[in-house]
TORVEXTOR-775644 format. One record per residue (C-alpha): residue in three letters; x, z negated, y. Coordinates in steps of 0.2 Angstrom, whole numbers, plus 5000, padded with zeros to 4 digits. Layout:
<keses>
alaXZY;...
</keses>
This chain:
<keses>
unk496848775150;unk497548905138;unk498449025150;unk498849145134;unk497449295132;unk496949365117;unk496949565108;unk495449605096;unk495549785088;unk493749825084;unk492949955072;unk492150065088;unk491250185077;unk491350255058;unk492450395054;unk492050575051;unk493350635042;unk495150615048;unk495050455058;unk495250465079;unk495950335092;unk494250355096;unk493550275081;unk494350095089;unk494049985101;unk495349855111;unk494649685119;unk495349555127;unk494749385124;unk495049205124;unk496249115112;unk495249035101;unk495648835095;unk495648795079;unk494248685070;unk494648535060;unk495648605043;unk496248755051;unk497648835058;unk497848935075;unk499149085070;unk500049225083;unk500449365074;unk502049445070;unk501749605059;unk500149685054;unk500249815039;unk499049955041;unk498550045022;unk497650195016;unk496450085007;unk495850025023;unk494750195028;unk493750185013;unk493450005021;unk492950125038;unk491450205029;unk490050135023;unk490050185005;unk490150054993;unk491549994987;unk492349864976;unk492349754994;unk491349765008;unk491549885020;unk492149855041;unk490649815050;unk490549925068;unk491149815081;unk491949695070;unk493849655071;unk494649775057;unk495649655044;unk497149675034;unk498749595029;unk499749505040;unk501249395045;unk501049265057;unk501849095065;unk500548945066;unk500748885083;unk499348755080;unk499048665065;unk497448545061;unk497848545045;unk498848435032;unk499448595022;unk500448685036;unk501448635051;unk501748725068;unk503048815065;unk502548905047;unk502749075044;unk501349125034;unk500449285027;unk498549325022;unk497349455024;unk496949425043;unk496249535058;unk496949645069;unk497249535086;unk498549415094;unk497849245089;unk496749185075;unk496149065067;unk496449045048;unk495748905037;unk497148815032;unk497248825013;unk498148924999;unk496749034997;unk496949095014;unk498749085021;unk500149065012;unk501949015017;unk503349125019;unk505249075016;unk505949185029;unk507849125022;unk507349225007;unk507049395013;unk506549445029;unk504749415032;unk504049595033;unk504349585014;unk502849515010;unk501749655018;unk502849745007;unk504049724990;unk503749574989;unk501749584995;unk500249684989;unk501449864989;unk502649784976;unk501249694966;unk500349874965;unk502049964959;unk502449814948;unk500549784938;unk500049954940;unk501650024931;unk502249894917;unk500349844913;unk499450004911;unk500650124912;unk501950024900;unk503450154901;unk504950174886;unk506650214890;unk506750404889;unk505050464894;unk504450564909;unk503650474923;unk502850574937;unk502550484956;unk501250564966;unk501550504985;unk503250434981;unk503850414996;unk502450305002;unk502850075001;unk501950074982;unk502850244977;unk504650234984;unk504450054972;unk503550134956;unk505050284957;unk506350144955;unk505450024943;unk505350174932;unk507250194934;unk507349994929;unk506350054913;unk507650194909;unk506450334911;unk506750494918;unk505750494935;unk504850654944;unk504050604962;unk503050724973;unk503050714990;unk502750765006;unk504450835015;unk506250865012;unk506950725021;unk505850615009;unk506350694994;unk508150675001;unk508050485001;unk507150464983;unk508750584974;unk510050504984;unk509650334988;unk508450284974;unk509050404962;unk507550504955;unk507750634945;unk506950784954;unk505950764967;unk504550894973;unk503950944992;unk502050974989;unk501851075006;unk503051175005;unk502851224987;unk502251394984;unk501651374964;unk501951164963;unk500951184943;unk502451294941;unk503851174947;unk503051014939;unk503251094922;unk505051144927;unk505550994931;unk504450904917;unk505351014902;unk504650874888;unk502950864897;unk502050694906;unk502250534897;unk501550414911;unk500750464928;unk500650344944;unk499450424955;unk499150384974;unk498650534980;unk497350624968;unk496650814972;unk497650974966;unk499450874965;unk498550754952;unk497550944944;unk499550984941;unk500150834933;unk498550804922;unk498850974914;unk500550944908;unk500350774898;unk500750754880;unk500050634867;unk499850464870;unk500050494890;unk499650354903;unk498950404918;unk498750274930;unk497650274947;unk498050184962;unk497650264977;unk496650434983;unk497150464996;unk497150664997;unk495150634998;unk494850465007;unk494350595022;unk493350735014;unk491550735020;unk490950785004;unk491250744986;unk492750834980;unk492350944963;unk494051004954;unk494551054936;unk493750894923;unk495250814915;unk494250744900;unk494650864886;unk496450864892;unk496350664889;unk495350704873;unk496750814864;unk498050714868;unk497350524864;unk497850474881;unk497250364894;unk496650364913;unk496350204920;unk495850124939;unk496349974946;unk496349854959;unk497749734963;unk496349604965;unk496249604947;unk497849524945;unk497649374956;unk497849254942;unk499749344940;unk500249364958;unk501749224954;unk502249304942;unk502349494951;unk503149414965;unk504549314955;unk504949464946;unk505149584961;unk506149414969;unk507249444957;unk507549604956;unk507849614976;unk509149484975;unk510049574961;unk510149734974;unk509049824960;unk507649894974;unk507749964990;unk506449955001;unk505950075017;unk504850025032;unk504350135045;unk504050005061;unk502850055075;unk503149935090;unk501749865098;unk499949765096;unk499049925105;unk499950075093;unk499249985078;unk497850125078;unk498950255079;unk500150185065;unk498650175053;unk498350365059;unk499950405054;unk499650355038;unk498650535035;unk500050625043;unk501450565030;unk502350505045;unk502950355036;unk504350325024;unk504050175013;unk502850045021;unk502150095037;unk501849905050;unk501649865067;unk502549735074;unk501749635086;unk503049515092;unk504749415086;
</keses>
């Protein structure tokens, strides 16, 4: 008999606005044992994400949203502990889009799990530089935003795990690098430890139009945004020709209650032949390798730094993801479960 006992963390209820402790449900349950092909897995790290409370409402979106009373999913670091599967051994470390709870079971395959060298790096890293975070920065950047040495690229969020990495992958590209975020001791580490040019505290600002175009003196050449609302209305208004603007993330309205209206954007794009464009890291799949080698790289090469906020525990994983809508995390917020 298995003498160890499980942790679910359910999707109680939808919602309404900000999310609440409320809105989750912890469960104990049996370990479950895996089936023939697959892998039982305790977990190490789970990453909580903004994009995960679009998944909390049942709006559609580009992937189905968290059924109530479901265990809520997201990426994750695990060791198999049990392995019925040629592919992986006891022992693995491995990382995959996997539910919030103690023990699972994964099937064991590459398009589930995949295995982590924790010689490398240390194994948080791929929940963030080297995981979904640093793909985001990487594709999101250099794809559609395709900077030039000597051109003005603005961060919104930059002190969040895709922005702190799109701030210093601009710097890589020779670009002069204005980030927007949301505290002084933030804005402290992206000057003096990843060496953006200005930085800019949204809540405190008292005319943030007015110190965008201050410290933008040549106007917008590329924009990464991950936050949206009246930071993204500043920016937007100060592009030139040609500009890029990139979206990410939204996450200044992932809680209203009704559809946001603000200024339109399109003759602004019009005038200046420029281009706005969504994405999804999803639609990179078929590049991840090559995302992954090139951060690998420049990690080993001391070229990025990377900043994790660590909450300790299975049972604060709720309040971590709350967190998230707080700004109370520098660079990627996770949970650590257990060593």
């Amino acid at each position: 008999m298995d003498e160890r006992t499980n942790k679910k963390i359910l999707l109680a209820s939808r919602p309404v606005g900000v999310p609440a402790l409320d809105n989750f449900e912890i469960v104990e349950t049996e370990v479950p044992r895996p089936g023939e092909g697959e892998v039982l897995i305790r977990t190490l790290y789970l990453s909580v994400d903004p994009y995960m409370r679009g998944r909390m409402s049942d709006r559609k979106s580009y992937v189905p949203p968290f059924a109530v009373g479901e265990v809520v999913t997201g990426g994750a670091v695990g060791e198999v502990v049990e392995s019925r599967s040629d592919s992986f051994q006891t022992g693995d470390i491995v990382t995959g889009m996997l539910g919030w709870q103690l023990y699972q079971t994964a099937k064991g395959d590459a398009a589930s799990i995949r295995k982590i060298d924790a010689r490398l790096a240390p194994v948080t890293t791929a929940l963030g530089v080297l995981g979904m975070p640093g793909l985001t920065a990487y594709f999101g950047l250099l794809d559609i935003g395709r900077p030039a040495p000597g051109e003005t690229v603005v961060v919104s969020g930059a002190a969040g795990a895709v922005g702190t990495l799109v701030c210093q992958i601009a710097k890589l590209k020779e670009c002069r690098v204005v980030a927007v975020a949301g505290s002084d001791e933030k804005n402290k580490y992206l000057t003096d430890e990843l060496g953006v040019d200005a930085a800019l505290n949204y809540k405190t600002s008292t005319d943030l139009r007015r110190e965008l175009k201050a410290a933008c003196p040549r106007g917008v050449d590329v924009y990464f945004d991950n936050v949206g609302g009246e930071i993204s209305d500043g920016v937007m208004s100060l592009i030139n020709k040609g500009a890029r603007a990139v979206i990410c993330g939204q996450i200044s309205l992932y809680n209203l209650e009704s559809l946001d209206v603000g200024p339109r954007v399109q003759p602004s794009l019009l005038v200046n032949s420029a281009l706005m464009r969504g994405f999804i890291i999803t639609d990179y799949a078929a590049r991840f390798a090559e995302g992954v080698g090139a951060l690998g790289r420049w990690l080993a090469e001391g070229k990025l730094k990377y900043a994790e906020n660590i909450v300790e525990g299975f049972d604060n994983t709720p309040r971590a993801f709350l967190g998230l809508f707080a700004g109370e995390n520098l660079g990627k917020q996770l949970v650590k479960v257990a060593d």
